[in-house]
N, C-alpha and C positions, 0 to 999 in steps of 0.2 A: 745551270750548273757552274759555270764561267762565277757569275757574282755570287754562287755559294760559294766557292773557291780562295775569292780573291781576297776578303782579309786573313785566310791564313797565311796565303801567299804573303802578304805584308810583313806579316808579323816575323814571320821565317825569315826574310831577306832586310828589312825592317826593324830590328828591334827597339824598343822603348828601354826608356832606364827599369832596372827590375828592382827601383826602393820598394820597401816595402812597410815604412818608415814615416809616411808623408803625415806633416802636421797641419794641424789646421790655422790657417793664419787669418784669415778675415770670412767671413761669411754672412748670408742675410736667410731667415729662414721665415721671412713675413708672417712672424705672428703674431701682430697687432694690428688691428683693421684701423683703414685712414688711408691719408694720404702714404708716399712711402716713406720713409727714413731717412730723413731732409740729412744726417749725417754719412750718411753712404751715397746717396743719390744726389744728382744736378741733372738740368735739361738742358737738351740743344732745342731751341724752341725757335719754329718761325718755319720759312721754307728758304732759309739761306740767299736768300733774293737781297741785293743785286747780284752780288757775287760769285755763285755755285747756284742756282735758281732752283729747284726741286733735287736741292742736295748732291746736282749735278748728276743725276738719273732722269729727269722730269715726272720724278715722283707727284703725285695729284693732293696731299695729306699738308696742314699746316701744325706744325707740332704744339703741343699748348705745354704749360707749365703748372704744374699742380692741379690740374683740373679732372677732381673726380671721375666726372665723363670717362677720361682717357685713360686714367692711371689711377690707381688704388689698391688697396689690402685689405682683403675680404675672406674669411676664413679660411686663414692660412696660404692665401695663393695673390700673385702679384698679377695684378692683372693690367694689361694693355689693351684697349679698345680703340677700334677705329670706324666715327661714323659718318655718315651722309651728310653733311650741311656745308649749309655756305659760311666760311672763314679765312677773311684775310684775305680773301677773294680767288681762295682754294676751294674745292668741290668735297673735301674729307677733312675732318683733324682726328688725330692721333695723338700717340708719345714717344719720345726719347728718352730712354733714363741712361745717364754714364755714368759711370764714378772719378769722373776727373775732376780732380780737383781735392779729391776724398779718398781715394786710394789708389793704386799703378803697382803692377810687380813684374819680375822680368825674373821669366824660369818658374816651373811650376807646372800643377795639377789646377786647370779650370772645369770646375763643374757647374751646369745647369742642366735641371730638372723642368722638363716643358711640354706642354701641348701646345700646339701648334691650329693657327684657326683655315677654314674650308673656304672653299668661293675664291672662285677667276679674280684675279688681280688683288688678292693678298697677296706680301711680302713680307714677313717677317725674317729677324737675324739676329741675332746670337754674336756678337763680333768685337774685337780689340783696335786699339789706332795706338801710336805712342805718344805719349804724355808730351816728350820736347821738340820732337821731331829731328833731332841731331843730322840725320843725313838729308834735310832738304825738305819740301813740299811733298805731298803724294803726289806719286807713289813713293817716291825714293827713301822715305822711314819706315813704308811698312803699313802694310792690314792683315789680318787673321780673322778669315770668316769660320768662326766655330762651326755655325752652322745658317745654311741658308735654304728657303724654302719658297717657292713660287707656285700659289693655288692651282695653277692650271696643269702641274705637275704631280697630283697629291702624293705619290705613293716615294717621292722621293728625297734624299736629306743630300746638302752639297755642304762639302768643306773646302776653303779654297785658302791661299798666301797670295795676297798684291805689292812686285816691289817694284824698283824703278827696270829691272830687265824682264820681270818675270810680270804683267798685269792686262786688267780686262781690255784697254785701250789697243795695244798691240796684239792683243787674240794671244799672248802669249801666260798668261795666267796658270798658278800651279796648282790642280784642284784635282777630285773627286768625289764621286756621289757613293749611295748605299739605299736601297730599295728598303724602305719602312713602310709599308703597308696600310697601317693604323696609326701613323704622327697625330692627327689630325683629332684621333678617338683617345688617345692613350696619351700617357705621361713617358716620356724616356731624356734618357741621361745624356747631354751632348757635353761633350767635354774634348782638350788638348793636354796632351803630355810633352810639354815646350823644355828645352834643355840646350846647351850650346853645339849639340848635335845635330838638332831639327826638330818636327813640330810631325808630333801624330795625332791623330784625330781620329774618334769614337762617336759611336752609338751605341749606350749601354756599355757591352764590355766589348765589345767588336771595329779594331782597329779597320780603316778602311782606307785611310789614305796618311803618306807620311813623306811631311816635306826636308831634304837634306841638308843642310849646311857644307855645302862644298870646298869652303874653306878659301874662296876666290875673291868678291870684294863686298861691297854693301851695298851695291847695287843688284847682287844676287840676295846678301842674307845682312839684311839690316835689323833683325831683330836680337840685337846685342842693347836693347837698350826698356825701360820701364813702357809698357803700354796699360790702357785702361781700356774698365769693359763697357760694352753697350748694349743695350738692350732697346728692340724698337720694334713697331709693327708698320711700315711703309705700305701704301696705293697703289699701284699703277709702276707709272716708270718704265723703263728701256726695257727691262726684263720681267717684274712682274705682271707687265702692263701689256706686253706683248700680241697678248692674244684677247685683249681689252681688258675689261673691269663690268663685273656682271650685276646687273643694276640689283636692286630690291632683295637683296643679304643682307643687308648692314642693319647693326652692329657687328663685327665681328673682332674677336679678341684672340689672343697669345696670353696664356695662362702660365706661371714659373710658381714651380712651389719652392726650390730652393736656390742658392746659387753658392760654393764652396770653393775655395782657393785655398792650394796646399802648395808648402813647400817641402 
């Protein structure tokens, strides 16, 4: 009863801006099969090695770039695949798609549309970083995990903010989850309504978590400034990796039919 409860409770105490108004400003709605749309999309490719070594999670996946395999558009849905081989002298490869480089907003309505893939030690996200970093290295400019998902959990969806007082390193991280039942079977809408007030976060229409702007410095709320989005299916690692990585699934993919950005 509690988590049927709780995004009213949010929303009550919580309010989001009530435009009703929002335009549409950039969007991808993949429907042209290929690779993806080299003018919205670039790759973080590799495993960040020497310097953040499995992206600084000890994620197991070596990202590839352009490589069918991993990333394509295929009847209308963008798909992420991540499989078993040996690469790069990683045990998975995968993909990263960001748009940096290609577009960034600051404030706004982020929408994507997704299912999400099954099997121990998938990790898929959903998730923003800032384009300049104005306040410093991470954490201190800032993450926004729209959404995150760790297979060995299936039935549930986290949304988190990482800054330099608020992140996972200090256990101090500002987040919550919402029980989705069928992520895995179904398509549902993950999205943030970001504004100089704070940052709510959805599933479908169901606010669930909603982070403040307290008005204190940027080491609490450094998101006064342009971030870009990501899209990724990660291995293993600190957290998805937790409870291992279950052999003989793979292929396993992170399907997005659309992605929408309103101001």
């Amino acid at each position: 009863m509690k988590r049927l409860l709780l995004p009213i409770l949010l929303l009550v105490f919580f309010p989001v801006s009530a435009q009703d108004d929002w335009q549409l400003v950039w969007s991808d709605e993949f429907s042209t099969d290929g690779l993806p749309d080299s003018s919205r999309w670039a790759y973080d490719v590799g495993d960040n090695c020497p310097y953040n070594c499995g992206w600084g999670n000890n994620e197991q996946q070596y990202y590839t770039v352009a490589r069918p395999e991993n990333t394509r558009v295929s009847h209308g849905k963008l798909i992420i695949e991540a499989h078993q081989e040996e690469m790069e002298g990683k045990s998975y490869s995968s993909a990263r798609l960001v748009t940096r480089g290609k577009a960034s907003w600051q404030y706004g309505k982020i929408e994507v549309r997704a299912k999400l893939p099954s099997g121990k030690g998938t990790w898929p996200a959903i998730w923003m970083l800032p384009t300049d970093r104005r306040h410093g290295a991470w954490p201190h400019s800032g993450e926004i995990d729209i959404m995150e998902h760790v297979g060995y959990n299936p039935s549930t969806i986290y949304g988190t903010v990482h800054t330099g007082a608020f992140n996972h390193i200090q256990g101090t991280q500002r987040g919550d989850s919402l029980v989705v039942a069928d992520a895995e079977e179904s398509y549902h809408l993950y999205s943030i309504i970001w504004d100089e007030k704070g940052i709510a976060f959805f599933v479908d229409q169901t606010q669930y978590h909603y982070f403040k702007n307290e008005q204190t410095d940027t080491e609490a709320w450094p998101f006064d400034q342009p971030f870009y989005l990501i899209l990724n299916l990660a291995v293993g690692g600190n957290w998805g990796g937790k409870y291992g990585v279950e052999p003989g699934i793979w292929p396993r993919r992170m399907e997005i039919d659309y992605v929408r950005i309103y101001h």
